[in-house]
C-alpha positions in Angstrom: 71.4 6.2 2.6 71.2 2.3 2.9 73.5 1.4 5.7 75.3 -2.5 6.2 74.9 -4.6 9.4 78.3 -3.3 10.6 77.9 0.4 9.7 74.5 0.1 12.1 76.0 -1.5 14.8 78.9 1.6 15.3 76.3 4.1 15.1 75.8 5.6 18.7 72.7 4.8 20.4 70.9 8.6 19.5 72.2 8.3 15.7 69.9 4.2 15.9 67.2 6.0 17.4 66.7 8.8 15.2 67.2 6.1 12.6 64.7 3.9 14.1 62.3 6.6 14.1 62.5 7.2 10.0 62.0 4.0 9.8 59.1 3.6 11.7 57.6 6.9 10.1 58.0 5.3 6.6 56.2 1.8 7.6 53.6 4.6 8.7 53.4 6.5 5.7 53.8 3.6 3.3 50.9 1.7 5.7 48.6 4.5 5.1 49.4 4.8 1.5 48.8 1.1 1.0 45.1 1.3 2.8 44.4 3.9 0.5 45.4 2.4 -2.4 43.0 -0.9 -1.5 40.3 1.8 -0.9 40.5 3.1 -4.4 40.7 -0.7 -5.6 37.5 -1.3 -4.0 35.2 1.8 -5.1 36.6 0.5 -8.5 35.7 -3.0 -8.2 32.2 -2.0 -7.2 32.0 0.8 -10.3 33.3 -2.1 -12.7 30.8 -4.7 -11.4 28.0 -1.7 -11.5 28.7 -1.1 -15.0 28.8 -4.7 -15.9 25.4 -4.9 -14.7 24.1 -1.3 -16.1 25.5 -2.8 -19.7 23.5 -6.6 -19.0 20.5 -4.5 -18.2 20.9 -2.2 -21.0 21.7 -5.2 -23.4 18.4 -7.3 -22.0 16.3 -3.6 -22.7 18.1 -3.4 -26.5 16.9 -6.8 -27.4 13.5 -6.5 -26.0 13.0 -2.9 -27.4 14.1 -4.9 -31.0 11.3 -7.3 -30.3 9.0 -4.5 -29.9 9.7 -2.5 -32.8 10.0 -5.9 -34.9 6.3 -6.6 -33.5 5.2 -3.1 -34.4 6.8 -3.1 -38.0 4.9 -6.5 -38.7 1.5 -4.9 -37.7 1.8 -2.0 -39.9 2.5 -4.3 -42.7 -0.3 -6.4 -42.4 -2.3 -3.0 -41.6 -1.1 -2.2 -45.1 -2.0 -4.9 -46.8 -5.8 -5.5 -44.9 -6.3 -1.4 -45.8 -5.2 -2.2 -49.4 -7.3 -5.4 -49.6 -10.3 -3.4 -48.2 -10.0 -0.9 -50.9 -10.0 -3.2 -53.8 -13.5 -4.5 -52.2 -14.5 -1.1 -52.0 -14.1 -0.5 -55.6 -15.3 -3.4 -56.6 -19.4 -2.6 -54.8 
């Protein structure tokens, strides 16, 4: 119950203290909630930048896995063709 200036000034001196005391255990309690809270906002931050940096490696792995495979696929064309040129030769002796 939200009391006015006047209402807390006729309250006798046990009734302010007892209030006082809520009032200092909700401070507490909303304190400690609030440290919390940050807590949680920092393991996230650091899992959000981690990921950011899991995804940049994975990207920089992607393109040179591409590179690769592009690099391979040329080879065994050019394998191709030098194993098909070989052959005419062949059947031409």
């Amino acid at each position: 119950m939200a009391y006015t200036n006047d209402e807390l000034e006729k309250l006798n001196p046990e009734e302010k203290k007892r209030k006082l005391h809520d009032l200092q255990m909700q401070i507490i309690m909303l304190d400690s909630d609030n440290r919390k809270v940050q807590a949680r906002k920092s393991i996230l931050e650091a899992e959000i930048r981690k990921i950011k940096m899991d995804q940049e490696r994975a990207r920089i792995e992607l393109e040179r896995r591409k590179q690769e495979y592009d690099k391979i696929e040329y080879q065994i064309i050019k394998n191709e063709e030098d194993l098909k040129r070989m052959k005419k030769k062949m059947n031409l002796l």
